[in-house]
N, CA, C, O and CB atoms as a CASP TS submission, in Angstrom:
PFRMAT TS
TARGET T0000
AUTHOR 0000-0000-0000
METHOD Language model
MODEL 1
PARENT N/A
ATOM      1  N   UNK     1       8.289   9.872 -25.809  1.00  0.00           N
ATOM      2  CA  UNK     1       7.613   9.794 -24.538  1.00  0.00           C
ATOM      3  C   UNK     1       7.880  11.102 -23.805  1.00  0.00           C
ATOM      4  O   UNK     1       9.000  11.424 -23.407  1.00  0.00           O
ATOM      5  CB  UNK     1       8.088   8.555 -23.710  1.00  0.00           C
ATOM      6  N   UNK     2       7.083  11.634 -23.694  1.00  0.00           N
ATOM      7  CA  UNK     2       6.637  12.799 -22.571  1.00  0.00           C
ATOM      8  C   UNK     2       7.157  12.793 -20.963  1.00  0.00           C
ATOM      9  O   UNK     2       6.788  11.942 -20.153  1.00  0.00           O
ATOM     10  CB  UNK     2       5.006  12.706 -22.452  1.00  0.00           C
ATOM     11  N   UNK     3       8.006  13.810 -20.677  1.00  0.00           N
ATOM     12  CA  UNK     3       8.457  13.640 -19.561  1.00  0.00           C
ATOM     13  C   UNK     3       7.425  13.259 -18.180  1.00  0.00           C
ATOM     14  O   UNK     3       7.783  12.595 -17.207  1.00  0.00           O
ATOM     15  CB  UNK     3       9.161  14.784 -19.470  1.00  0.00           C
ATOM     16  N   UNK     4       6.193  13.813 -18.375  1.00  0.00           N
ATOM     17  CA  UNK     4       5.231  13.653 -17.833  1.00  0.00           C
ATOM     18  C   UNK     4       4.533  11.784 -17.701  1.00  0.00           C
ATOM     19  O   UNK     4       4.061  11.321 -16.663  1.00  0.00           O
ATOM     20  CB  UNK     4       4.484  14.718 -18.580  1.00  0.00           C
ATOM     21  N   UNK     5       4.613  11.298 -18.546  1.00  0.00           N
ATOM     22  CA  UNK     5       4.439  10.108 -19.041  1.00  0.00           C
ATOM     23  C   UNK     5       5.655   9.218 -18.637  1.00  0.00           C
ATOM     24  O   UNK     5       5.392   8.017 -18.570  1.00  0.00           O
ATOM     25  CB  UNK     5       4.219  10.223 -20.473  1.00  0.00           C
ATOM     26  N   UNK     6       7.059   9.621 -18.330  1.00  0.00           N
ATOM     27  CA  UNK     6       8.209   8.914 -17.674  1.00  0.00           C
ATOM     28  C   UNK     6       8.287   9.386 -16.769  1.00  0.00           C
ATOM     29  O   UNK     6       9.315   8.916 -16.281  1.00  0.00           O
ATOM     30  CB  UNK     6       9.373   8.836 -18.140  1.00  0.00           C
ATOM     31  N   UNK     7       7.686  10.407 -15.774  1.00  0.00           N
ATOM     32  CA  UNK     7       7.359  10.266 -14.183  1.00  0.00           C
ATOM     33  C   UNK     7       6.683   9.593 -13.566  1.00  0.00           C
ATOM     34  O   UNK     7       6.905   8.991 -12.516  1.00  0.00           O
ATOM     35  CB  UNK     7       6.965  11.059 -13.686  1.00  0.00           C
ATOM     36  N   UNK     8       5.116   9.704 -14.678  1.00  0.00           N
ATOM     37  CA  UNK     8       3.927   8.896 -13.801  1.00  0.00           C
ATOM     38  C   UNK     8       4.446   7.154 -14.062  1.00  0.00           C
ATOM     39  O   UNK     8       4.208   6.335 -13.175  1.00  0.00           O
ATOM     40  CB  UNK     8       1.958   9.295 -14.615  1.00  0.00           C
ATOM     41  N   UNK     9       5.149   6.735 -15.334  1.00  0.00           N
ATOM     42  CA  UNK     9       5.491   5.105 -15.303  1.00  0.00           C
ATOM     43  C   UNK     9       6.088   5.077 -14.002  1.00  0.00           C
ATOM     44  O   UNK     9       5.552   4.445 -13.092  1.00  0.00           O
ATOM     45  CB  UNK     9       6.598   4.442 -16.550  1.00  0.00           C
ATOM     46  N   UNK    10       7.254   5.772 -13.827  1.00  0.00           N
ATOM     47  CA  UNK    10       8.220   5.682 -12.730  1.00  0.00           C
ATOM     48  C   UNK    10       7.886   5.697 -11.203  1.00  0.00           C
ATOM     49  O   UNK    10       8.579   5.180 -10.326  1.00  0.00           O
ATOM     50  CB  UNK    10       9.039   6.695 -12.924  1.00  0.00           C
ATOM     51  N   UNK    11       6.914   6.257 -11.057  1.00  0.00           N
ATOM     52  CA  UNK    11       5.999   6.538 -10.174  1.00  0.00           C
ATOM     53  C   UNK    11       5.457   5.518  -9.963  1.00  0.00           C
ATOM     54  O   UNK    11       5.780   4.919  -8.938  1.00  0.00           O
ATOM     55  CB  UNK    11       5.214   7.416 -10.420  1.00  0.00           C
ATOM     56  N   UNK    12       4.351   4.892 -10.923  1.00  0.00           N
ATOM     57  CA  UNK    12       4.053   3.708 -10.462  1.00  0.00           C
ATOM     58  C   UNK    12       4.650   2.391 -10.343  1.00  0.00           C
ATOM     59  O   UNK    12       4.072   1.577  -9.622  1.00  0.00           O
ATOM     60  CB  UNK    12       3.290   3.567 -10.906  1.00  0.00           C
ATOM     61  N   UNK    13       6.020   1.962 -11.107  1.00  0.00           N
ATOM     62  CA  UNK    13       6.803   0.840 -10.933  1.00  0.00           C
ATOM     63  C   UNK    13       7.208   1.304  -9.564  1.00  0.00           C
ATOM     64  O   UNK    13       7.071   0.361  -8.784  1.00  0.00           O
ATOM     65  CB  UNK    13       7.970   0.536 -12.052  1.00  0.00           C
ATOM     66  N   UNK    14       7.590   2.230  -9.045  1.00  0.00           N
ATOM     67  CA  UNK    14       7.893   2.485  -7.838  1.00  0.00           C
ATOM     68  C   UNK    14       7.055   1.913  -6.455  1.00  0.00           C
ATOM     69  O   UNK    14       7.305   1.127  -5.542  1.00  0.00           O
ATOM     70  CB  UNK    14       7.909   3.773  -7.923  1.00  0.00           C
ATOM     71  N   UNK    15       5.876   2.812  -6.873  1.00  0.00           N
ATOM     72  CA  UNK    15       4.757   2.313  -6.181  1.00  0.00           C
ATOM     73  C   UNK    15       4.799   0.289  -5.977  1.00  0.00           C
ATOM     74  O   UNK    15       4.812  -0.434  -4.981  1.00  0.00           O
ATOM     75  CB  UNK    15       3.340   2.974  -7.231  1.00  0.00           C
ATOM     76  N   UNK    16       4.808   0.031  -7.331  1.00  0.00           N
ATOM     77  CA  UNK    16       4.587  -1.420  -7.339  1.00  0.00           C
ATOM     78  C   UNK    16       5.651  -2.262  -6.509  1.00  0.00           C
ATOM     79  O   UNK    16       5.458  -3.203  -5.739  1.00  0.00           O
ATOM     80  CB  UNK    16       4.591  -1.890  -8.800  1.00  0.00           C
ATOM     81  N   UNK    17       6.793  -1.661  -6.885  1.00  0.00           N
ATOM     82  CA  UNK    17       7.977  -2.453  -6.064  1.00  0.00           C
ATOM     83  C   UNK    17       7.560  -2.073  -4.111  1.00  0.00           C
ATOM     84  O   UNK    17       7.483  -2.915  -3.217  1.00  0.00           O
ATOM     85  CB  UNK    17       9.959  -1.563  -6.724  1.00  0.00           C
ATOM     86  N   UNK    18       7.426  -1.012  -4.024  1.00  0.00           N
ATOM     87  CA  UNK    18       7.290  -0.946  -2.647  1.00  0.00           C
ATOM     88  C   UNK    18       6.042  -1.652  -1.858  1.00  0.00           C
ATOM     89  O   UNK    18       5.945  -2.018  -0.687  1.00  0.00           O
ATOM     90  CB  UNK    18       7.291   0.412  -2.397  1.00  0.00           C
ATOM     91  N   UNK    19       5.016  -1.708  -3.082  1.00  0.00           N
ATOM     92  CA  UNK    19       3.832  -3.090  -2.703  1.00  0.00           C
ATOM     93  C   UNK    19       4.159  -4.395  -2.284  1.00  0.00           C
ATOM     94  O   UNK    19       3.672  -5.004  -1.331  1.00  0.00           O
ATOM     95  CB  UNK    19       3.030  -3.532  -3.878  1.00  0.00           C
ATOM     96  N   UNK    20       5.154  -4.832  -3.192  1.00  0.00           N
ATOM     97  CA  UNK    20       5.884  -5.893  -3.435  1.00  0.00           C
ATOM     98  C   UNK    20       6.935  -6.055  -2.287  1.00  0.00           C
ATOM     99  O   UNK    20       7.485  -7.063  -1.844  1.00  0.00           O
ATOM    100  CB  UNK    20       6.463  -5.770  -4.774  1.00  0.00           C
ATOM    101  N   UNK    21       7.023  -4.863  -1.985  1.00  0.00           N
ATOM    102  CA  UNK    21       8.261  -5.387  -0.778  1.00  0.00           C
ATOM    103  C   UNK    21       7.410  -5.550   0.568  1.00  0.00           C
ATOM    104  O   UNK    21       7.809  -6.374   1.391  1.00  0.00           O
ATOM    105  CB  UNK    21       9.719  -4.028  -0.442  1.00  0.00           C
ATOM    106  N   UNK    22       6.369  -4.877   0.803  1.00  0.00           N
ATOM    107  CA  UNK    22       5.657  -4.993   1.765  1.00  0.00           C
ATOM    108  C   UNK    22       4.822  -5.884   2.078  1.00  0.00           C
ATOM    109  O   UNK    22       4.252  -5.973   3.165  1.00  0.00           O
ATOM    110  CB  UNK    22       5.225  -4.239   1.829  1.00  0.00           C
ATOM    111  N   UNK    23       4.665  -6.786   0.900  1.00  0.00           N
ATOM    112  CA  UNK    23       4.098  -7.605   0.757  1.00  0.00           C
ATOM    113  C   UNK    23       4.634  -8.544   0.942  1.00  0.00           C
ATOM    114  O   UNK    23       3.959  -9.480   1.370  1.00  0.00           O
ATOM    115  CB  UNK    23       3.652  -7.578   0.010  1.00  0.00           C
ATOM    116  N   UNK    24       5.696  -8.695   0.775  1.00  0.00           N
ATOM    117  CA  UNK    24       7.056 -10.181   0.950  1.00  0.00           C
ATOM    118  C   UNK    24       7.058 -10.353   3.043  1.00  0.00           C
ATOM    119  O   UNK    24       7.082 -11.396   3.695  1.00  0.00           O
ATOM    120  CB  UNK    24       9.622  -9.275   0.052  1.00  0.00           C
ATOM    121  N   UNK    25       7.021  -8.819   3.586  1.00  0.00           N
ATOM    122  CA  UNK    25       7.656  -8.176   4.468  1.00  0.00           C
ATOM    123  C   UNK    25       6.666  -8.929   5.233  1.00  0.00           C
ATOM    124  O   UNK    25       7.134  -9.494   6.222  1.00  0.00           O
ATOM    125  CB  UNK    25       7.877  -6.612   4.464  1.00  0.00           C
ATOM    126  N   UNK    26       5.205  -9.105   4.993  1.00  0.00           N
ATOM    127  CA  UNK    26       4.249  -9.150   5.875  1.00  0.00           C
ATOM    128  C   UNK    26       3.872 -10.401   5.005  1.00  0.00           C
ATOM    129  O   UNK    26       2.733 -10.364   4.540  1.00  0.00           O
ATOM    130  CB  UNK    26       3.244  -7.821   6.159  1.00  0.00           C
ATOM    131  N   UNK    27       4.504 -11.317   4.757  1.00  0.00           N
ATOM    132  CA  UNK    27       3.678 -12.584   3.950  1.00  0.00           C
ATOM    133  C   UNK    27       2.307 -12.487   3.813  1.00  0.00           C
ATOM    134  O   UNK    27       1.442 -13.194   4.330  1.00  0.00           O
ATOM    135  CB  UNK    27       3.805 -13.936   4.625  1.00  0.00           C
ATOM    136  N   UNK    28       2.160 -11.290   2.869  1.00  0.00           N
ATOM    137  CA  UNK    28       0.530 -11.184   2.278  1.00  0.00           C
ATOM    138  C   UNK    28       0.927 -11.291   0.561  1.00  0.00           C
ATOM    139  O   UNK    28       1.697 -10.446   0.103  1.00  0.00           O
ATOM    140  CB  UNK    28      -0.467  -9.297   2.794  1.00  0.00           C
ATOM    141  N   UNK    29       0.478 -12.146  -0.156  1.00  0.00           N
ATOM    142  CA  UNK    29       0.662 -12.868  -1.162  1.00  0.00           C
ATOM    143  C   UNK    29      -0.360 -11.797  -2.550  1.00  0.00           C
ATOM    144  O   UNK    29      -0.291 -11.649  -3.770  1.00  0.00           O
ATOM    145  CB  UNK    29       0.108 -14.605  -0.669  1.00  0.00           C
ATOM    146  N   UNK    30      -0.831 -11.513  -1.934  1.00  0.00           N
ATOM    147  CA  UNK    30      -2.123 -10.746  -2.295  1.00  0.00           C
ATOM    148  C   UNK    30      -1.299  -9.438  -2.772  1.00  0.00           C
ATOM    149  O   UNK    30      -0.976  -9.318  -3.954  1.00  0.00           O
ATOM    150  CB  UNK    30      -3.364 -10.486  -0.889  1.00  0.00           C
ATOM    151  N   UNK    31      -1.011  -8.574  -1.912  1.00  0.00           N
ATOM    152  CA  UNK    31      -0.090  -7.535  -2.254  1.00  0.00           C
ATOM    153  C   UNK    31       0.949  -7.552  -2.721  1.00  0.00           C
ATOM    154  O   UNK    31       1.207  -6.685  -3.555  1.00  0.00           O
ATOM    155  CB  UNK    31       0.157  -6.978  -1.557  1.00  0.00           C
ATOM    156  N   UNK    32       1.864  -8.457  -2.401  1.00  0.00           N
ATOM    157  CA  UNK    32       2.771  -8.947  -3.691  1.00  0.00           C
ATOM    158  C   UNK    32       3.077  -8.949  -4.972  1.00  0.00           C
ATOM    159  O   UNK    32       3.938  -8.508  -5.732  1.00  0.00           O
ATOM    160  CB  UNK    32       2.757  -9.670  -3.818  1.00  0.00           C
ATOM    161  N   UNK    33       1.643  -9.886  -4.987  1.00  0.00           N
ATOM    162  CA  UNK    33       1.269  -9.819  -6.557  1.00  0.00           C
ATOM    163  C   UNK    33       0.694  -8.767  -7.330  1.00  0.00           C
ATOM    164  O   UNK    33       0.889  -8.682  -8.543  1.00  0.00           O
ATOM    165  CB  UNK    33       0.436 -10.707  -6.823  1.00  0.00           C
ATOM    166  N   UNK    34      -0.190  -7.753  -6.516  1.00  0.00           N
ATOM    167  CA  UNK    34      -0.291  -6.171  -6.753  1.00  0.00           C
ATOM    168  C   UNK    34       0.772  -5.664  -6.883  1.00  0.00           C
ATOM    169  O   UNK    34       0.728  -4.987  -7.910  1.00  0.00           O
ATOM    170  CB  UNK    34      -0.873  -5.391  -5.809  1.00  0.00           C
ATOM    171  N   UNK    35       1.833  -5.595  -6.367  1.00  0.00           N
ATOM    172  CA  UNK    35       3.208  -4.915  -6.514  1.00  0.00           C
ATOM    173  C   UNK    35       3.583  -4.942  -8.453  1.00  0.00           C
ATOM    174  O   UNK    35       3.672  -4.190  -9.423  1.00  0.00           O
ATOM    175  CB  UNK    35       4.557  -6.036  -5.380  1.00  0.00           C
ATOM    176  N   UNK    36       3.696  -6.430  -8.042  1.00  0.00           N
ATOM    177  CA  UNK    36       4.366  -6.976  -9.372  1.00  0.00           C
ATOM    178  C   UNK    36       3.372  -6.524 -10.291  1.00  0.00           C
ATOM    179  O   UNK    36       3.624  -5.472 -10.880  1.00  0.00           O
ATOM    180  CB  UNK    36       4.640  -8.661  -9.490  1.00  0.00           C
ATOM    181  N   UNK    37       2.387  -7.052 -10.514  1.00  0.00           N
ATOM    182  CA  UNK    37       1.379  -6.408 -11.486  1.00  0.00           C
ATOM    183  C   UNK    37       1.440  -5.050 -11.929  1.00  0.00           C
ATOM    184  O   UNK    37       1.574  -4.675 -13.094  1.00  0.00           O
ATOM    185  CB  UNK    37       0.172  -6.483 -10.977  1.00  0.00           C
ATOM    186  N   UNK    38       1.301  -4.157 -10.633  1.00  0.00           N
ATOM    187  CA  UNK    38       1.452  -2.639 -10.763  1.00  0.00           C
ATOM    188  C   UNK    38       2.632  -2.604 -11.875  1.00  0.00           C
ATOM    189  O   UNK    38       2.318  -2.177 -12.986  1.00  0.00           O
ATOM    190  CB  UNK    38       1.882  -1.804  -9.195  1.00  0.00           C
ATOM    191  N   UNK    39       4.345  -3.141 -11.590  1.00  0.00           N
ATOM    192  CA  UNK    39       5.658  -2.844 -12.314  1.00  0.00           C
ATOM    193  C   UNK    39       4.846  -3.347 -13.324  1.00  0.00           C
ATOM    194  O   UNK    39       4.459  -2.302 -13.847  1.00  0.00           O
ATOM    195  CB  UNK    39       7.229  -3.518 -11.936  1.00  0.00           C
ATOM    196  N   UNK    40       4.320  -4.283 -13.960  1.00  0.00           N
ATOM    197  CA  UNK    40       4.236  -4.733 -15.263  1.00  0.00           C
ATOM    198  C   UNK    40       3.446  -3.787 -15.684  1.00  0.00           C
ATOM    199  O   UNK    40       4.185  -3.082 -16.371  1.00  0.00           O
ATOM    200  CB  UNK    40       3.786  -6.079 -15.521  1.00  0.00           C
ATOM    201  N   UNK    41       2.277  -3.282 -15.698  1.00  0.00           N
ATOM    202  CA  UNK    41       1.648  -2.428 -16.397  1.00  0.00           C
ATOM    203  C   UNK    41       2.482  -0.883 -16.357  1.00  0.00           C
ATOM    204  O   UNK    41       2.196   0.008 -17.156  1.00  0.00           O
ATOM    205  CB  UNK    41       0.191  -2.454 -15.835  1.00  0.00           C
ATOM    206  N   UNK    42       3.132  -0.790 -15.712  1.00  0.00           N
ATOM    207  CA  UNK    42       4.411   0.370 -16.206  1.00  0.00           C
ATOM    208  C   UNK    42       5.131   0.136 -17.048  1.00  0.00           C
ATOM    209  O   UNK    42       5.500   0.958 -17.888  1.00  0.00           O
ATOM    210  CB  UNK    42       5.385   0.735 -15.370  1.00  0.00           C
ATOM    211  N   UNK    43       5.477  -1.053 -16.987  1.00  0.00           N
ATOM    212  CA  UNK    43       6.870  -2.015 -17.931  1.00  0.00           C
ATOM    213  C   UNK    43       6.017  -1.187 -19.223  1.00  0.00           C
ATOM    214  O   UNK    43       6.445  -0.167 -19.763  1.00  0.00           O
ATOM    215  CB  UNK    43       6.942  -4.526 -17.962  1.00  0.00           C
ATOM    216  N   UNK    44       4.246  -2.132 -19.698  1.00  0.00           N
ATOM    217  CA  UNK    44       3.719  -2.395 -20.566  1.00  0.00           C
ATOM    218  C   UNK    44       3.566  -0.753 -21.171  1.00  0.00           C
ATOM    219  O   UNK    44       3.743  -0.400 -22.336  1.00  0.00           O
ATOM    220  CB  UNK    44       2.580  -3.322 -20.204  1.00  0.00           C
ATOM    221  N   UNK    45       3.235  -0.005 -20.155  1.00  0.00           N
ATOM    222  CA  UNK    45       2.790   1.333 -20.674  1.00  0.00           C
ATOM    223  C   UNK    45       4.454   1.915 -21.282  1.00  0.00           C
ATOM    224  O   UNK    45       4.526   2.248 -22.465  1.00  0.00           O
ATOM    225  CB  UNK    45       1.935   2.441 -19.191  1.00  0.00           C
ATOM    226  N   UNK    46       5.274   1.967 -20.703  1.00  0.00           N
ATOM    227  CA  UNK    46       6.853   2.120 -21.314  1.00  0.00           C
ATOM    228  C   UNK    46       6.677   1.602 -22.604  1.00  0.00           C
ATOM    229  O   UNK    46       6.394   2.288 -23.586  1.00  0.00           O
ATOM    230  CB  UNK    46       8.144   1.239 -20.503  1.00  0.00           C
ATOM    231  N   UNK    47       6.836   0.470 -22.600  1.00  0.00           N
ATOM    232  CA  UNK    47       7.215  -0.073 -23.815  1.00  0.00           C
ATOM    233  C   UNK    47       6.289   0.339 -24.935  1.00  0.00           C
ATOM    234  O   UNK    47       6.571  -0.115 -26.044  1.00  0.00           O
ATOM    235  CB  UNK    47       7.285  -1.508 -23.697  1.00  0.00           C
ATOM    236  N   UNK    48       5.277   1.088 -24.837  1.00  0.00           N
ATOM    237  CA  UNK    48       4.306   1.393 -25.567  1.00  0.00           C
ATOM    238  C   UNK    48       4.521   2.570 -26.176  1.00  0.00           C
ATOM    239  O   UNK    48       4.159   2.815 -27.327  1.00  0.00           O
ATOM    240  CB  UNK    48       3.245   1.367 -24.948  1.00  0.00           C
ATOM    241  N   UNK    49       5.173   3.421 -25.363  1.00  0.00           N
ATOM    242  CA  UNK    49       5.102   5.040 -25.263  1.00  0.00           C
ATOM    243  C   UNK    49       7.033   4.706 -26.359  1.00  0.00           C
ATOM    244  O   UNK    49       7.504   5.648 -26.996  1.00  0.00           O
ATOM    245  CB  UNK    49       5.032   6.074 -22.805  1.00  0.00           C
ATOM    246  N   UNK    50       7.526   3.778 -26.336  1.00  0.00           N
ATOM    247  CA  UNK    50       8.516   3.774 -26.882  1.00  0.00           C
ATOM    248  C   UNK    50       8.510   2.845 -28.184  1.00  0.00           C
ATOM    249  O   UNK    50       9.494   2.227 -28.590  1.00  0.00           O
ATOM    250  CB  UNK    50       9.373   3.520 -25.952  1.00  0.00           C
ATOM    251  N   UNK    51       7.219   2.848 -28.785  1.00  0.00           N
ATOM    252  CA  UNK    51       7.148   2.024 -29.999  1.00  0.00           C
ATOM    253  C   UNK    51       6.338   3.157 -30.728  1.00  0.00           C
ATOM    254  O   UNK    51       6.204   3.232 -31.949  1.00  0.00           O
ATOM    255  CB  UNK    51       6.394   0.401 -29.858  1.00  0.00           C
ATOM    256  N   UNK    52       5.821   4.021 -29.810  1.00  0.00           N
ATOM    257  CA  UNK    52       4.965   5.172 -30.652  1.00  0.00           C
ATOM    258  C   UNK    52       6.332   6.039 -30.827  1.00  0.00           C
ATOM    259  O   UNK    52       6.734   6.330 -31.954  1.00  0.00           O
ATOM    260  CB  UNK    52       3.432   6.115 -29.688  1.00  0.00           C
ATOM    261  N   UNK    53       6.931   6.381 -29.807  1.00  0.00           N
ATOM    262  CA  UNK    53       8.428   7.026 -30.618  1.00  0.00           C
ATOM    263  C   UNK    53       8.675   6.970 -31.685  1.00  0.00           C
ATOM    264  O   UNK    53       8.471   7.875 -32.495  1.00  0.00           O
ATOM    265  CB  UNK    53       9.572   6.610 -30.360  1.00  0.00           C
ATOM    266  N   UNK    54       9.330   5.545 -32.000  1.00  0.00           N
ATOM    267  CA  UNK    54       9.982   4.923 -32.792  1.00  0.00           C
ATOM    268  C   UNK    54       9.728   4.885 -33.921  1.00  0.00           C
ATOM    269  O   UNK    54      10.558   4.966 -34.826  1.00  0.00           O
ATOM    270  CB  UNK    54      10.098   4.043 -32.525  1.00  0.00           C
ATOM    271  N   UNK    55       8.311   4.731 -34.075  1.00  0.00           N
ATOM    272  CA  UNK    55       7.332   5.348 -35.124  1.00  0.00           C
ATOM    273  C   UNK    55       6.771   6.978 -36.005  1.00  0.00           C
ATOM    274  O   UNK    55       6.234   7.249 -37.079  1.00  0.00           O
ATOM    275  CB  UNK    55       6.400   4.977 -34.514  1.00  0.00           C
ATOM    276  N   UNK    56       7.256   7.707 -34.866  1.00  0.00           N
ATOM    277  CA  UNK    56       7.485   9.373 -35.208  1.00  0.00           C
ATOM    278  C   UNK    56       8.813   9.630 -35.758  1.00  0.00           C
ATOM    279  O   UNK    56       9.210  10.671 -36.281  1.00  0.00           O
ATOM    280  CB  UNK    56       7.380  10.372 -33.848  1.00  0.00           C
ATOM    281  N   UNK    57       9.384   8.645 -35.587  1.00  0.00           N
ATOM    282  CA  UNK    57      10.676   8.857 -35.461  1.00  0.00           C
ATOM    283  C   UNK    57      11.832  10.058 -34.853  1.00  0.00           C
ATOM    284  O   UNK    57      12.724  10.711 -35.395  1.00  0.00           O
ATOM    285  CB  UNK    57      10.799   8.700 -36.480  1.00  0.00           C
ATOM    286  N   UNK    58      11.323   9.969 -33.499  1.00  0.00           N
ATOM    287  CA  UNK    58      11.955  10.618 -32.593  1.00  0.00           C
ATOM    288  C   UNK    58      13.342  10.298 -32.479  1.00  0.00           C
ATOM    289  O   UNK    58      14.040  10.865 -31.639  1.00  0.00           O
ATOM    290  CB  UNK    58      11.351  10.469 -31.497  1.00  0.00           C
TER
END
């Protein structure tokens, strides 16, 4: 994984958690669940970028 590629994940789980907190903050349920969503598709893109590794054998 590309350092570039472990900023922008990081970036957006970031993003997502601070959705998520603002969302708790202001009982909007809606953004919340954008938060969380956002972290998971970082989670998903991580875990991706670290099975193609694994496979080069980096």
């Amino acid at each position: 994984m590309g350092l570039d590629d472990k900023a922008e994940n990081a970036a957006e789980k970031l993003g997502g958690k601070g959705k998520e907190a603002v969302g708790k903050a202001t009982d909007d349920e809606k953004l919340e669940a954008e938060g969380k969503g956002d972290q998971f598709k970082a989670n998903m893109k991580e875990a991706g970028e670290n099975v193609k590794d694994a496979f080069k054998g980096d």
